[in-house]
N, C-alpha and C positions, 0 to 999 in steps of 0.2 A: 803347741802354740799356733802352730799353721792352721788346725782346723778351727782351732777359735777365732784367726782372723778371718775365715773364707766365712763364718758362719753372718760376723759383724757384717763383711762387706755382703753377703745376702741380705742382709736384714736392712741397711742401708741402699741398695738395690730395690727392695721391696717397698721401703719407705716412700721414698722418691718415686716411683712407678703410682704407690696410693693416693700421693699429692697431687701427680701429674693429671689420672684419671677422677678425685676429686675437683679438683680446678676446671677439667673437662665439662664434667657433670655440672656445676655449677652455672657455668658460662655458656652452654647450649643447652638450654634446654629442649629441644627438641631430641636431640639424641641422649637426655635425662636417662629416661629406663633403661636404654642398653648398655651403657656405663656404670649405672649404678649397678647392677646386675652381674657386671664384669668385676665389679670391683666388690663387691660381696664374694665371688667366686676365688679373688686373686685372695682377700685378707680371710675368709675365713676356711678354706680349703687349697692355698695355695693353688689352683689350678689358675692357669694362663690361658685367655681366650685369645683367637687372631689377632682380636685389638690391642689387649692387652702387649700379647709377643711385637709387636708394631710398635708399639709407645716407648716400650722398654730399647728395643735398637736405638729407635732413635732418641734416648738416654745416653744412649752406651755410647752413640754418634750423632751429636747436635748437627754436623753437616748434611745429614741426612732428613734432621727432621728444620733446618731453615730452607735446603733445598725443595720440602713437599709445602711450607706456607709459601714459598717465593711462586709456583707453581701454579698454587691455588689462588694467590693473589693477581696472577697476570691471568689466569682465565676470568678471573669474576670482575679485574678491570676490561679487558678484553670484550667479554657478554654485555657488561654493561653499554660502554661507551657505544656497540654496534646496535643496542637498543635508541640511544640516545639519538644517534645519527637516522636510522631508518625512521625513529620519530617526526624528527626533522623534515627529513624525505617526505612521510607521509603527508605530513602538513601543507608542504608543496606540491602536493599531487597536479594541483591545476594545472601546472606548468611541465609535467613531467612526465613524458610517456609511458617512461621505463627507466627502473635503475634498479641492479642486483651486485652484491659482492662479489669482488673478485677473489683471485688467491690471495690471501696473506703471506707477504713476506714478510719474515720474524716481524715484530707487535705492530706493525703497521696496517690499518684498518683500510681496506680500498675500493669504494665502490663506482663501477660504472653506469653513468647517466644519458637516456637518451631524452632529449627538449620534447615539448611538442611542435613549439616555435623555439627555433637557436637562433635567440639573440643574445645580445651581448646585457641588455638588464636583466636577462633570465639567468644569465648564468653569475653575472654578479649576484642577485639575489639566494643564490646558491652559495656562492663560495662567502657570501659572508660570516653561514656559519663556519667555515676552514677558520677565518680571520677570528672572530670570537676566540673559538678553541685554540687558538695557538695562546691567549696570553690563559690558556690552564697550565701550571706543572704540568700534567700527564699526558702535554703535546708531545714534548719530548720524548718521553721512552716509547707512548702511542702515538704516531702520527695519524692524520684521516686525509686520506687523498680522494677527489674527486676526479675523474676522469669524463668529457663529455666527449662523445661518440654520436656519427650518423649512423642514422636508421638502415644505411644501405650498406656502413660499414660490418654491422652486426651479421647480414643476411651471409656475407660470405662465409 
């Protein structure tokens, strides 16, 4: 009786791992071939590729695999938004000496500005994009800070 259950819960283990790597396949097609590939491997020779043994853990443990989307979703919000911002920036170049990121502290986006002229409608004209981006959702979990700094403050 025992080996006929461990066999079901393989075969249920397998199933679920086919679905997961069909769904894959499906939904990105750019990684199409190497999934499909993998999953030819797994259904008709039982063999398990890296990705495969990857998928299946995190079967085994969902915390694992909402841990590696939550992950992937704060860099690819992350990458983005510091596109959006340095867009921004570009756009303003006339007004803008210099401005480069700083460190990130946790999801917070920081970059420092130096004017060409610091004035005060320069830098309003700056922080309006801050004001925009605050009434987005993803102010909150990302904040964007601008920082402006002199020229002379940098040399040191």
């Amino acid at each position: 009786m025992k080996g006929i259950k461990e066999k079901v819960l393989r075969r249920n283990k397998k199933a679920d791992l086919e679905a997961l790597m069909k769904k894959l396949s499906e939904g990105f097609g750019l990684a199409n071939d190497a999934i499909s590939a993998d999953l030819k491997l797994l259904s008709e020779l039982e063999i398990r590729t890296e990705m495969a043994g990857r998928l299946e853990s995190m079967l085994e443990n969902p915390e694992i695999l909402l841990n590696s989307i939550s992950d992937f979703s704060d860099k690819y919000i992350s990458a983005y938004l510091q596109s959006k911002v340095e867009r921004y920036l570009s756009d303003n170049s006339k007004i803008i000496k210099d401005s480069f990121k700083t460190d990130q502290v946790s999801d917070a986006i920081h970059y420092t500005i130096v004017l060409k002229r610091d004035t005060l409608n320069n830098r309003i004209r700056l922080l309006n994009f801050i004001g925009d981006y605050r009434e987005n959702p993803l102010s909150k979990k990302y904040p964007v800070f601008f920082q402006f700094e002199q020229p002379a403050v940098l040399k040191k």
